[in-house]
Biotite code that builds the C-alpha atoms (Angstrom):
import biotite.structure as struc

atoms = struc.array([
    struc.Atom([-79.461, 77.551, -157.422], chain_id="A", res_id=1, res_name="UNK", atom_name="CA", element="C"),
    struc.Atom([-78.279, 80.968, -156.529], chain_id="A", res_id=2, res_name="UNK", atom_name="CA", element="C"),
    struc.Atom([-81.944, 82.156, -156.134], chain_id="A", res_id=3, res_name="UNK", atom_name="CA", element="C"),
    struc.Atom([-82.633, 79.574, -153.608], chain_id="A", res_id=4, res_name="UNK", atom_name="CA", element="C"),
    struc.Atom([-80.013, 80.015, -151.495], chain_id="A", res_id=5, res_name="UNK", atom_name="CA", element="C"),
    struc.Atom([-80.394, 83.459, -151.719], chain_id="A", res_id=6, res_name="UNK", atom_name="CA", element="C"),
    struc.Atom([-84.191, 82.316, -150.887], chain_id="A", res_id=7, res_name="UNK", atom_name="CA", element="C"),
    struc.Atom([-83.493, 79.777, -147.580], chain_id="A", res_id=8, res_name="UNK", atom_name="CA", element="C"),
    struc.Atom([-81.019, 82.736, -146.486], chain_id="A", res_id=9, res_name="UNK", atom_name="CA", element="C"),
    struc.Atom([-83.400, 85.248, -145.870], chain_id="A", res_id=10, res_name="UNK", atom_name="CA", element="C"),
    struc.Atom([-85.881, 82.618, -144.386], chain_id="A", res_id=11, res_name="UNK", atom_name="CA", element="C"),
    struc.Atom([-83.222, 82.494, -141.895], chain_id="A", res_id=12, res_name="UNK", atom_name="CA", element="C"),
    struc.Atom([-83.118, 86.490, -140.694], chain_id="A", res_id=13, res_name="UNK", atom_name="CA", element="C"),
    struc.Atom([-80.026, 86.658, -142.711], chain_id="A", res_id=14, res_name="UNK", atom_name="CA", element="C"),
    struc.Atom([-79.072, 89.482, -144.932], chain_id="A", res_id=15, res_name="UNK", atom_name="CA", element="C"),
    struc.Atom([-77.408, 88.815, -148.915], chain_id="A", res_id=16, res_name="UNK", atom_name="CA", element="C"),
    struc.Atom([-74.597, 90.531, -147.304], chain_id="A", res_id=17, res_name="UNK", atom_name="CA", element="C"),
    struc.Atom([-74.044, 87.792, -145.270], chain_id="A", res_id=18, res_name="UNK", atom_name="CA", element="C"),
    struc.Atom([-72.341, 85.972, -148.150], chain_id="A", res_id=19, res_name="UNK", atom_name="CA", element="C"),
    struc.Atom([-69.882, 87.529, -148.579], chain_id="A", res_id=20, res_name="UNK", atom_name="CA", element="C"),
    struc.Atom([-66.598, 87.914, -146.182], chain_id="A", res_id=21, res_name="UNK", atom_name="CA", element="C"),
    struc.Atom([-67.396, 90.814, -143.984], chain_id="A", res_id=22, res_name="UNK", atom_name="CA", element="C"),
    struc.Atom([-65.246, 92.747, -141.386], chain_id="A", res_id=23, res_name="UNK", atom_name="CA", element="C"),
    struc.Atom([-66.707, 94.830, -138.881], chain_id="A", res_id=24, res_name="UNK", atom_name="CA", element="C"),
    struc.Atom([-64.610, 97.045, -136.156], chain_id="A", res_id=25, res_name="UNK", atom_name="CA", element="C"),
    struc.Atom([-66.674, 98.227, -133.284], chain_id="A", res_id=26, res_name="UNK", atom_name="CA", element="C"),
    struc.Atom([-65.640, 101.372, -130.611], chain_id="A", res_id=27, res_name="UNK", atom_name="CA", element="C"),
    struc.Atom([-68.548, 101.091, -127.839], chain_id="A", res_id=28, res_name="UNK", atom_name="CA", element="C"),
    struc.Atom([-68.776, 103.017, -124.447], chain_id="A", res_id=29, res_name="UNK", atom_name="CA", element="C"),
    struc.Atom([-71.140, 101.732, -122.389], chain_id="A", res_id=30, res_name="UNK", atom_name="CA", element="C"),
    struc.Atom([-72.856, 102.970, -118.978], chain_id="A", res_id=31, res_name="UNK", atom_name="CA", element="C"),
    struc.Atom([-74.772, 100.994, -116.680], chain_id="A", res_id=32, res_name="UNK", atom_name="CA", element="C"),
    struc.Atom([-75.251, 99.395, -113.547], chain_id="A", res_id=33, res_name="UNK", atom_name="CA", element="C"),
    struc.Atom([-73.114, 97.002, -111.520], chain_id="A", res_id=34, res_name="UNK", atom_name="CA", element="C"),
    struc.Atom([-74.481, 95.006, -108.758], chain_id="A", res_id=35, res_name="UNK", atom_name="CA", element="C"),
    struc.Atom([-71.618, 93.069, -106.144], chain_id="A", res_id=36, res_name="UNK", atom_name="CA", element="C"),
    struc.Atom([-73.223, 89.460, -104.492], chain_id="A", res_id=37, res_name="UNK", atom_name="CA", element="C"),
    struc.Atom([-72.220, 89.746, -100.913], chain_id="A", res_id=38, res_name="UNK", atom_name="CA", element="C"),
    struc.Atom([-69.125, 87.312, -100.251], chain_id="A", res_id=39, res_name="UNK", atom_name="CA", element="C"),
    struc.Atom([-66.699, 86.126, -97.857], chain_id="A", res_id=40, res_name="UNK", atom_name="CA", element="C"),
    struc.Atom([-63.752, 88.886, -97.323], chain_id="A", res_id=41, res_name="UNK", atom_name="CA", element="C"),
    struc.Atom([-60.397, 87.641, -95.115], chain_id="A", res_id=42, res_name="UNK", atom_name="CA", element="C"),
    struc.Atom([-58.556, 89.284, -93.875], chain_id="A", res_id=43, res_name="UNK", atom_name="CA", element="C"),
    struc.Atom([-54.463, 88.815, -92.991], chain_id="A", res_id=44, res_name="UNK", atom_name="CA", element="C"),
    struc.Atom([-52.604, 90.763, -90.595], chain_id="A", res_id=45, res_name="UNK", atom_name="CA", element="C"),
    struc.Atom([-49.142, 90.693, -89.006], chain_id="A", res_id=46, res_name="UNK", atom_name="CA", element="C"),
    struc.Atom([-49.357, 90.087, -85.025], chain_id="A", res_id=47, res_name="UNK", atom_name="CA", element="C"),
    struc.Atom([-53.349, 89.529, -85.026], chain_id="A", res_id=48, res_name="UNK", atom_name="CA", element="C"),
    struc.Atom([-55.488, 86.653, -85.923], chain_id="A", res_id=49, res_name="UNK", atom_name="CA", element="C"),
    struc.Atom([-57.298, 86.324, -89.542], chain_id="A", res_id=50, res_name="UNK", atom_name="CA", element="C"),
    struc.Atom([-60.430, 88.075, -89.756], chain_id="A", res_id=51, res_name="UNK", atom_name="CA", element="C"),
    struc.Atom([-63.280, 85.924, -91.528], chain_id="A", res_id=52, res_name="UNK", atom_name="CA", element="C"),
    struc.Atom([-66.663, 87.916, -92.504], chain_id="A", res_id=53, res_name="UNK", atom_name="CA", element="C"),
    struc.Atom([-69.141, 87.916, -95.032], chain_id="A", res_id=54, res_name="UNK", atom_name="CA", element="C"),
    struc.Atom([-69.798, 91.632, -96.256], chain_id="A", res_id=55, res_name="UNK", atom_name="CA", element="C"),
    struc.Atom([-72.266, 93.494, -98.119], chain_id="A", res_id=56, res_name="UNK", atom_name="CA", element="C"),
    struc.Atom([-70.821, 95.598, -101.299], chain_id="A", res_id=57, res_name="UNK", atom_name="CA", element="C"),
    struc.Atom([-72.508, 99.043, -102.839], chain_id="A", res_id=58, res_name="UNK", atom_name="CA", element="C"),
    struc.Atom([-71.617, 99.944, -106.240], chain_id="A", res_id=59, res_name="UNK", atom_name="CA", element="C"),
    struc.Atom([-72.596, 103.644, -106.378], chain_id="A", res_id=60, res_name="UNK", atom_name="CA", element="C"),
    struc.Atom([-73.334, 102.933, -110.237], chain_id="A", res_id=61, res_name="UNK", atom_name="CA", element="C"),
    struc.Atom([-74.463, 106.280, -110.837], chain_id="A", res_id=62, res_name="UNK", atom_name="CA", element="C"),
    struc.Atom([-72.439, 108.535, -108.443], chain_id="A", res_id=63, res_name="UNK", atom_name="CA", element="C"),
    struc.Atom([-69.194, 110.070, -109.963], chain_id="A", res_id=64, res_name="UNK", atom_name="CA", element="C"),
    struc.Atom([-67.291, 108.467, -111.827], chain_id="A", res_id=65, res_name="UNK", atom_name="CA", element="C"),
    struc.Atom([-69.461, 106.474, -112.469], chain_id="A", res_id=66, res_name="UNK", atom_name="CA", element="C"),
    struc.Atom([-69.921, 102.828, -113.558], chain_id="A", res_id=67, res_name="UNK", atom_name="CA", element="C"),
    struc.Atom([-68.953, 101.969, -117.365], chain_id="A", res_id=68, res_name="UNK", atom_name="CA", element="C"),
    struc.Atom([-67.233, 99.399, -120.013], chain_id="A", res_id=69, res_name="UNK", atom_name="CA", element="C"),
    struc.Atom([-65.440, 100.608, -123.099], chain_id="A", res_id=70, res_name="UNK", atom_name="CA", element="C"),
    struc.Atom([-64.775, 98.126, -126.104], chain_id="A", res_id=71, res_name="UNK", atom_name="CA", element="C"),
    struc.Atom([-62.938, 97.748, -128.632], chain_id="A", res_id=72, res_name="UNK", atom_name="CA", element="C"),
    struc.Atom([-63.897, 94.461, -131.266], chain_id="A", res_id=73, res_name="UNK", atom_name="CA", element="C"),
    struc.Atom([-63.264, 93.074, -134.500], chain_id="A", res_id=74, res_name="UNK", atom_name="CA", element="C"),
    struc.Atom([-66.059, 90.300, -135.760], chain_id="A", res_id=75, res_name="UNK", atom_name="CA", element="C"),
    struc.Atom([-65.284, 88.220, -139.338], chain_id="A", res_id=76, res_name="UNK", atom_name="CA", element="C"),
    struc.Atom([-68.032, 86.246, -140.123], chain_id="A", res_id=77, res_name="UNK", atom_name="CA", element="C"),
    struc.Atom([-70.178, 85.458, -137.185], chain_id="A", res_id=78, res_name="UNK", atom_name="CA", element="C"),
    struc.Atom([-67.656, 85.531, -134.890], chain_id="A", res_id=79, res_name="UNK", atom_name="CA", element="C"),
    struc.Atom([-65.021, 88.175, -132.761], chain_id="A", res_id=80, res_name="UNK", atom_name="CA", element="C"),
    struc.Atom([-62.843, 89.006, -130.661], chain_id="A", res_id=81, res_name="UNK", atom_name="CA", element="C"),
    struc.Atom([-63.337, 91.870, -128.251], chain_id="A", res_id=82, res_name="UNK", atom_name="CA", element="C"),
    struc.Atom([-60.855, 93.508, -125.797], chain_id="A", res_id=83, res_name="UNK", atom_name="CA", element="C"),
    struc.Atom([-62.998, 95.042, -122.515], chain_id="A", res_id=84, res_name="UNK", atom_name="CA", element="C"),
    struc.Atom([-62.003, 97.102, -119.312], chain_id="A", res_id=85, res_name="UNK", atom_name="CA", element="C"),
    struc.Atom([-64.867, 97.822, -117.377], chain_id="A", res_id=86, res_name="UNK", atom_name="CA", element="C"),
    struc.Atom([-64.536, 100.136, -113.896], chain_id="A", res_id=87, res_name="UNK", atom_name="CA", element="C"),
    struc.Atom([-66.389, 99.085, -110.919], chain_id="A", res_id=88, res_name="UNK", atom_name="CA", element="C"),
    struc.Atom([-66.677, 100.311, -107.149], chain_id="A", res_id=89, res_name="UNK", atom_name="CA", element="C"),
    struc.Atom([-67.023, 98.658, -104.607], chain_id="A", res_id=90, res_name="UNK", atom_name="CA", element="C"),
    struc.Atom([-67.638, 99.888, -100.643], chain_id="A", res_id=91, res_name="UNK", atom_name="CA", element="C"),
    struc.Atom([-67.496, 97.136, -97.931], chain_id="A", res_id=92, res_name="UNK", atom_name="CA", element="C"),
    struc.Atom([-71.055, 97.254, -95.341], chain_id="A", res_id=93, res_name="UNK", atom_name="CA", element="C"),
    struc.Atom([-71.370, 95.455, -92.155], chain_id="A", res_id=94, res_name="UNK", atom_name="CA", element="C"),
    struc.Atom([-67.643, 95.413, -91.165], chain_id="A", res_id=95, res_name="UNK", atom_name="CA", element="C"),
    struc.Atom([-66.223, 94.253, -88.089], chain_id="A", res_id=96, res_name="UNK", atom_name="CA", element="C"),
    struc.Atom([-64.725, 97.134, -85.200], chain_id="A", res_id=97, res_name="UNK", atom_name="CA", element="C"),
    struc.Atom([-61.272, 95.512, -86.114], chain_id="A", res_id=98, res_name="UNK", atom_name="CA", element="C"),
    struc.Atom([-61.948, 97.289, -90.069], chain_id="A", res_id=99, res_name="UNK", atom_name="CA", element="C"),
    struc.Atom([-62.407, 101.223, -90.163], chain_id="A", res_id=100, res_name="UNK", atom_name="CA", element="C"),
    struc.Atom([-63.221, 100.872, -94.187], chain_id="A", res_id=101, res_name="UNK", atom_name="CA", element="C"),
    struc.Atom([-62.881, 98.897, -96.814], chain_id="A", res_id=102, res_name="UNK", atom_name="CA", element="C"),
    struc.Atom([-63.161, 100.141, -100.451], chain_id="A", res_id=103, res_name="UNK", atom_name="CA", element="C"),
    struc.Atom([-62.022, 99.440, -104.065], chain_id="A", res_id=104, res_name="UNK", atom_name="CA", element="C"),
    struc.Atom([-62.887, 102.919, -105.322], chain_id="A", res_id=105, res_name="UNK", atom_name="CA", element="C"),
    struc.Atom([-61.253, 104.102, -107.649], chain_id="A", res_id=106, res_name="UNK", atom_name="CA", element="C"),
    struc.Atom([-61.460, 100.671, -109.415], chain_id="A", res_id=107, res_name="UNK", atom_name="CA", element="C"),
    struc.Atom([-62.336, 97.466, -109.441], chain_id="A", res_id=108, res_name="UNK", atom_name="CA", element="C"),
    struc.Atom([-61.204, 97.524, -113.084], chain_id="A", res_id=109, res_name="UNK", atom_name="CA", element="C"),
    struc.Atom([-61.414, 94.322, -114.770], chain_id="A", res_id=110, res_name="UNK", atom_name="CA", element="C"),
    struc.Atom([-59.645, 93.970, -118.344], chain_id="A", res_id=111, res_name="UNK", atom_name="CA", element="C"),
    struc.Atom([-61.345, 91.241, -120.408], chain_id="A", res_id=112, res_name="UNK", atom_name="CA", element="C"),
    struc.Atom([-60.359, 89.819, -123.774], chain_id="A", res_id=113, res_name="UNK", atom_name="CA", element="C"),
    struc.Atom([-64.042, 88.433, -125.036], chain_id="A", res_id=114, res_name="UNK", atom_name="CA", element="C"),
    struc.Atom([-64.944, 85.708, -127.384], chain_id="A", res_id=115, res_name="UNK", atom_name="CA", element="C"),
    struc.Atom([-68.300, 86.635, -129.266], chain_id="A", res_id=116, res_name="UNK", atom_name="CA", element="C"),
    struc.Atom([-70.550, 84.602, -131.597], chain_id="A", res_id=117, res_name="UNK", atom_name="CA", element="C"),
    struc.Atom([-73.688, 86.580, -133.620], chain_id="A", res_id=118, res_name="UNK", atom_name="CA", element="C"),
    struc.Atom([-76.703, 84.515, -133.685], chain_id="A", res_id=119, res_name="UNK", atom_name="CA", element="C"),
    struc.Atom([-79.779, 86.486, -135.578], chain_id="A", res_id=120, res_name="UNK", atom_name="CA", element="C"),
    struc.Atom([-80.020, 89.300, -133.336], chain_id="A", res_id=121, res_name="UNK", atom_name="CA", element="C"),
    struc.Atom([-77.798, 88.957, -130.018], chain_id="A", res_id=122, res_name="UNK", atom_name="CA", element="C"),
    struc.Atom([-74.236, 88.310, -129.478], chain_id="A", res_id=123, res_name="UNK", atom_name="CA", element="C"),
    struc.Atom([-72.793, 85.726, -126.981], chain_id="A", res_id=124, res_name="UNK", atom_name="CA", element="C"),
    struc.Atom([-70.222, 86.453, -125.367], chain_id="A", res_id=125, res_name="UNK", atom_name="CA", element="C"),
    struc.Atom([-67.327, 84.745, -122.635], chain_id="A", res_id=126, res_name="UNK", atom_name="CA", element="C"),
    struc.Atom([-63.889, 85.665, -121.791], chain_id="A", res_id=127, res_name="UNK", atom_name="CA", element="C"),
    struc.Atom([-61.538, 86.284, -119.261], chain_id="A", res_id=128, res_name="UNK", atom_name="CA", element="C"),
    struc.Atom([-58.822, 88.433, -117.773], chain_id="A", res_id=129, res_name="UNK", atom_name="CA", element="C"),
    struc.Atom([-57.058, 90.416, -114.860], chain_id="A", res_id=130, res_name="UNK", atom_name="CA", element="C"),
    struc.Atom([-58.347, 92.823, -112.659], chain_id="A", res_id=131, res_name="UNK", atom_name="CA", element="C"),
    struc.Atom([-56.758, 95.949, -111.715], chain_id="A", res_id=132, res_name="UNK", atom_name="CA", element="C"),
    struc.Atom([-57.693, 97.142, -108.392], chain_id="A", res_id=133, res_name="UNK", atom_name="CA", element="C"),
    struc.Atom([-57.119, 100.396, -106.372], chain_id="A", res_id=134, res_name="UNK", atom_name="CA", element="C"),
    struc.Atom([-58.249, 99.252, -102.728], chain_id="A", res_id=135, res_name="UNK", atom_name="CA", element="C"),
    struc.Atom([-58.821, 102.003, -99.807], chain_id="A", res_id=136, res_name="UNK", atom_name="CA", element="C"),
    struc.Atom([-58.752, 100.738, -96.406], chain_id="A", res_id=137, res_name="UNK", atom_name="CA", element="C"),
    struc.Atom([-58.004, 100.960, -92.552], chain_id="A", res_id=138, res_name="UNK", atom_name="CA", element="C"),
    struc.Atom([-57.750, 97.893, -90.732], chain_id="A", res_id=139, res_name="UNK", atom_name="CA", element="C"),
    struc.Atom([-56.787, 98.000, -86.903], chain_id="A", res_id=140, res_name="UNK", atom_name="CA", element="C"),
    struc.Atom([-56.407, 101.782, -86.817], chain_id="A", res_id=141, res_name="UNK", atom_name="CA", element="C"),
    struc.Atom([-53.812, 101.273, -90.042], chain_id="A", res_id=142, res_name="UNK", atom_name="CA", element="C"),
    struc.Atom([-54.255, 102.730, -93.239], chain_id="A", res_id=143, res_name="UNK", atom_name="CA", element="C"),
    struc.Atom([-52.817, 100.962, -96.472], chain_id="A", res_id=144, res_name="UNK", atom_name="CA", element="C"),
    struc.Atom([-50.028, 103.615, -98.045], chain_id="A", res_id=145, res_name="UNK", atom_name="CA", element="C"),
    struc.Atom([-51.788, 104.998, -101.383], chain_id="A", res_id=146, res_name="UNK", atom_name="CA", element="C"),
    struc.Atom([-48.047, 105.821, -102.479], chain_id="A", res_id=147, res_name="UNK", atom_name="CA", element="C"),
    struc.Atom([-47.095, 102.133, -103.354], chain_id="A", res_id=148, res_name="UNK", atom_name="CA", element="C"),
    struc.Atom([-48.730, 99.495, -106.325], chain_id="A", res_id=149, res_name="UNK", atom_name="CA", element="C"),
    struc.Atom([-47.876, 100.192, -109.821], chain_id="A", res_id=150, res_name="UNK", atom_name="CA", element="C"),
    struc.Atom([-46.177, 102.992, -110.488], chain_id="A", res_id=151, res_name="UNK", atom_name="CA", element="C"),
    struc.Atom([-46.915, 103.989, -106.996], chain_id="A", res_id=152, res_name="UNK", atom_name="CA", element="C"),
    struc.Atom([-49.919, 104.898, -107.767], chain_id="A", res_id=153, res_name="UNK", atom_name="CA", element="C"),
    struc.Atom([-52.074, 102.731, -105.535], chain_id="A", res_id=154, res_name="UNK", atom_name="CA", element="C"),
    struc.Atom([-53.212, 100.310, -108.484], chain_id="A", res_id=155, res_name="UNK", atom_name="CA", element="C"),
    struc.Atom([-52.517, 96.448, -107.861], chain_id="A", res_id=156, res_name="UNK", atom_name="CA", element="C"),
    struc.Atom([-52.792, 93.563, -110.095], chain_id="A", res_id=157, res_name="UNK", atom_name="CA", element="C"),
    struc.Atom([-55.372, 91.628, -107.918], chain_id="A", res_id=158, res_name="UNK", atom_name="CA", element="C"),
    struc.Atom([-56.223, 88.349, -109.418], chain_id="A", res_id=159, res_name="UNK", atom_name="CA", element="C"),
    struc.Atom([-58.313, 86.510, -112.593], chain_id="A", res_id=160, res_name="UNK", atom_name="CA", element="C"),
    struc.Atom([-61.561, 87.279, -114.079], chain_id="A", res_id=161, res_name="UNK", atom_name="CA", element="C"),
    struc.Atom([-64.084, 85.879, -116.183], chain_id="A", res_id=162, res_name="UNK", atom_name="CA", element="C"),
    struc.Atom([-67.101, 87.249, -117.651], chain_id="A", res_id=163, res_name="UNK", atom_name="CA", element="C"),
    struc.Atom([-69.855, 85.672, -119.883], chain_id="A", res_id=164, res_name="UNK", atom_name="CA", element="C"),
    struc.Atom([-72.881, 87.848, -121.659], chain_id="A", res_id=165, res_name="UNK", atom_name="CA", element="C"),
    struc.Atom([-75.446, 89.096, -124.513], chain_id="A", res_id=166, res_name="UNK", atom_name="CA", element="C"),
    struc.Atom([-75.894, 91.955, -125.850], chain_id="A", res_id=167, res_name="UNK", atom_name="CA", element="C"),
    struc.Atom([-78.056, 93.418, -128.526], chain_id="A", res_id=168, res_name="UNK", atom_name="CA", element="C"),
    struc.Atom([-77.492, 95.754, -131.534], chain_id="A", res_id=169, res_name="UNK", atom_name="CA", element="C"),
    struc.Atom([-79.799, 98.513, -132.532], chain_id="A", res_id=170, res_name="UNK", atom_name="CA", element="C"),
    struc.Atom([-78.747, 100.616, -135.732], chain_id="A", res_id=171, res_name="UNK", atom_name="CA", element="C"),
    struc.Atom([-78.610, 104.527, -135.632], chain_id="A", res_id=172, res_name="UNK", atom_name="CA", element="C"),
    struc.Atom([-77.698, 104.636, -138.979], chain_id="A", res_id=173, res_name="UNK", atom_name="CA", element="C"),
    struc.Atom([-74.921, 103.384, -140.983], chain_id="A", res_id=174, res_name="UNK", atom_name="CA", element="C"),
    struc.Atom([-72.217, 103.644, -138.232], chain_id="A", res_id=175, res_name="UNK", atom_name="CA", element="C"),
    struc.Atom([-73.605, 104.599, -135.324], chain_id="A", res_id=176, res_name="UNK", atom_name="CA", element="C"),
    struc.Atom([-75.819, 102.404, -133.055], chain_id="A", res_id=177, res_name="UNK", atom_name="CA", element="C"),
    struc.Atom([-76.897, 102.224, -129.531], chain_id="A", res_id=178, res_name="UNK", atom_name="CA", element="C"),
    struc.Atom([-75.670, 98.686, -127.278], chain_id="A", res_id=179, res_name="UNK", atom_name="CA", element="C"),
    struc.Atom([-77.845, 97.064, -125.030], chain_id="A", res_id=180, res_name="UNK", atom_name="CA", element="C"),
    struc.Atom([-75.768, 94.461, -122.796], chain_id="A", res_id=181, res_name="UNK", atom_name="CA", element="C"),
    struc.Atom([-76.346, 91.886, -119.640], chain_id="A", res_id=182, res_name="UNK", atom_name="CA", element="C"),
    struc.Atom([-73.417, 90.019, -118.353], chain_id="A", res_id=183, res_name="UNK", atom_name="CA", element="C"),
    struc.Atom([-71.947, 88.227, -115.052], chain_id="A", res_id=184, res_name="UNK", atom_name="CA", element="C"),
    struc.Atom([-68.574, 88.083, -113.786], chain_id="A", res_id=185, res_name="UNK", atom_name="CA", element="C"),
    struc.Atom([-66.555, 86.379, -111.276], chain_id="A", res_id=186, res_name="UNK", atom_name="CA", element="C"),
    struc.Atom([-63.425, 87.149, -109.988], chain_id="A", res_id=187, res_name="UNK", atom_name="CA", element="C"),
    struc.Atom([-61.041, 85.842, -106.968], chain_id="A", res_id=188, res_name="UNK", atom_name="CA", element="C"),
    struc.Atom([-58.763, 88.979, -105.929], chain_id="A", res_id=189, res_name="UNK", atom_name="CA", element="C"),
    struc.Atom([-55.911, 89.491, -103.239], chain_id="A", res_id=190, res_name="UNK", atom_name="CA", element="C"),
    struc.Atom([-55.567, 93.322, -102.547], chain_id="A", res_id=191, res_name="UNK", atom_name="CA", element="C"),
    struc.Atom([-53.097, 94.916, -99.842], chain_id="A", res_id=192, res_name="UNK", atom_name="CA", element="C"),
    struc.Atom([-54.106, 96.382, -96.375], chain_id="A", res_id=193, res_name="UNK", atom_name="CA", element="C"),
    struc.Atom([-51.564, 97.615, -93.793], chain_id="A", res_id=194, res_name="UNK", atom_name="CA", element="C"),
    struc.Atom([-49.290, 94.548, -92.846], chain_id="A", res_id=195, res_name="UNK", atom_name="CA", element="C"),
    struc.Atom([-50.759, 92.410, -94.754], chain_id="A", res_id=196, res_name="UNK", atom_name="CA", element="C"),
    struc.Atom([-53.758, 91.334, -97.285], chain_id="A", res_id=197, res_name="UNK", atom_name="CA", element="C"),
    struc.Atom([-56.909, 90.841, -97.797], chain_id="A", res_id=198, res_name="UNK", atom_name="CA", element="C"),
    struc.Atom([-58.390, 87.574, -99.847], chain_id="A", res_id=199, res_name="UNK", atom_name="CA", element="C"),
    struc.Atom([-62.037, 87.742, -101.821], chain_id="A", res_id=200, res_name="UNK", atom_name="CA", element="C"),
    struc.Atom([-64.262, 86.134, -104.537], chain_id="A", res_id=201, res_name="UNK", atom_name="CA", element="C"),
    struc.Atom([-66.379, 88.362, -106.287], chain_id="A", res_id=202, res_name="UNK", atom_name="CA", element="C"),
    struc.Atom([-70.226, 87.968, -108.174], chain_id="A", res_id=203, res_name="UNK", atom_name="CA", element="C"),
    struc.Atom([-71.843, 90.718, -109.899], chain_id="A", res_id=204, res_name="UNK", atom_name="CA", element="C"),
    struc.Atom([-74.268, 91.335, -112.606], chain_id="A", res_id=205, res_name="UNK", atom_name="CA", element="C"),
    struc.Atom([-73.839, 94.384, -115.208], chain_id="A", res_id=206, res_name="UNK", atom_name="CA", element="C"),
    struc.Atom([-76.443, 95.891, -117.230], chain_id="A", res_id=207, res_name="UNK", atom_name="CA", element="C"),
    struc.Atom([-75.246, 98.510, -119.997], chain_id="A", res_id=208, res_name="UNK", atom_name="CA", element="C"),
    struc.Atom([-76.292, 100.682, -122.333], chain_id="A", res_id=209, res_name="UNK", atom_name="CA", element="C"),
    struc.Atom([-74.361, 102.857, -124.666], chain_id="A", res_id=210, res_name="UNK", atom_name="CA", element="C"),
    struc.Atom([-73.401, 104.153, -127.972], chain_id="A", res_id=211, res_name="UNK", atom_name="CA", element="C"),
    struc.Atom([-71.199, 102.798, -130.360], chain_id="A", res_id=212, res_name="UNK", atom_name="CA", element="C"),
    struc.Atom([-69.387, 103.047, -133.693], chain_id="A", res_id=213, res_name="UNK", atom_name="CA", element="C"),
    struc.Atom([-68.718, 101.017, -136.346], chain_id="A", res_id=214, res_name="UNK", atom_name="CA", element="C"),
    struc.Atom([-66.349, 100.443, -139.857], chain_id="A", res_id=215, res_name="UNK", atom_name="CA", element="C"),
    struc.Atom([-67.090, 97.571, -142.099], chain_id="A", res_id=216, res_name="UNK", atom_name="CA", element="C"),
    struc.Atom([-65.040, 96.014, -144.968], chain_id="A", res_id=217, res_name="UNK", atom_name="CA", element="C"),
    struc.Atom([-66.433, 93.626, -147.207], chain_id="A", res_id=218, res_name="UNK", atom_name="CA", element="C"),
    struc.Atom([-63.844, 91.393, -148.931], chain_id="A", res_id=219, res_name="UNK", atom_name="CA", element="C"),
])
């Protein structure tokens, strides 16, 4: 009997390893590109009417510092839990005169705690989270005060975020491999400007690729 299950297991893709309770930790840093869906921004002001507009977004992926995720995860079995921040920029196109600039620049950072299942060779992925956003802007010949936010240090808790992917495993060796992830997320954000805020949903695609590391522990 053990034969044969041993047998229909590796008819399966699965590895003898497999039996046995297995517990893998995973550091990854992953580089990549990010790419923003244009969307609807609003914007509120004291003393002036809303401002309604739908605005192109550049990432910059590659231009300093540049786009990334970094991961840390824990998977028992088949299945994992994974804790995410990934940094993305975003610059505001086709504004209105009333807006000088518009920017989240020094992050669109959104922190992600990931549920992951391992089926043969990918992992699915979904989760959600916060972002953490450091927004640049002038609206109305006013510039938003980069001494206030957190710590006064121009970072913002800026609304939920969800995420949902797969990525792919290839082994470097024993503990080292390289990652190889696509993923969407959506998130609804409220950042400051001068006198006010500004309101906005948010679609983008991520492709990454990075190295990684890995401990297992086989119980």
């Amino acid at each position: 009997m053990r034969l044969r299950f041993y047998f229909f297991a590796l008819l399966l893709g699965l590895q003898p390893t497999s039996l046995q309770s297995q517990t893998t930790w995973r550091l990854e840093f992953m580089p990549g590109l990010g790419v923003a869906v244009p969307s609807q921004l609003t914007i509120h002001q004291e003393g002036f009417s809303d401002l309604h507009f739908w605005t192109d977004w550049k990432t910059e992926s590659l231009k300093f510092p540049i786009y990334y995720s970094y991961r840390l995860s824990r998977y028992e079995n088949g299945r994992g839990w994974e804790a995410e921040m990934n940094h993305l920029k975003l610059y505001a196109h086709n504004l209105p005169s009333e807006v000088g600039a518009f920017s989240i620049t020094h992050g669109f950072n959104q922190l992600w705690v990931n549920r992951g299942w391992q089926r043969r060779h990918f992992t699915l992925k979904t989760g959600g989270g916060i972002v953490i956003a450091h927004p640049e802007n002038t609206v109305r010949g006013k510039q938003l005060d980069q001494r206030k936010g957190i710590g006064e240090t121009g970072y913002y808790i800026a609304g939920p975020t969800a995420d949902v992917g797969m990525q792919r495993l290839f082994d470097l060796g024993k503990h080292w491999f390289v990652s190889v992830e696509v993923k969407m997320s959506a998130a609804y954000v409220i950042v400051p400007i001068a006198d006010g805020s500004a309101n906005m949903p948010l679609l983008a695609f991520h492709f990454q690729v990075g190295p990684g590391f890995r401990l297992q522990a086989k119980r």
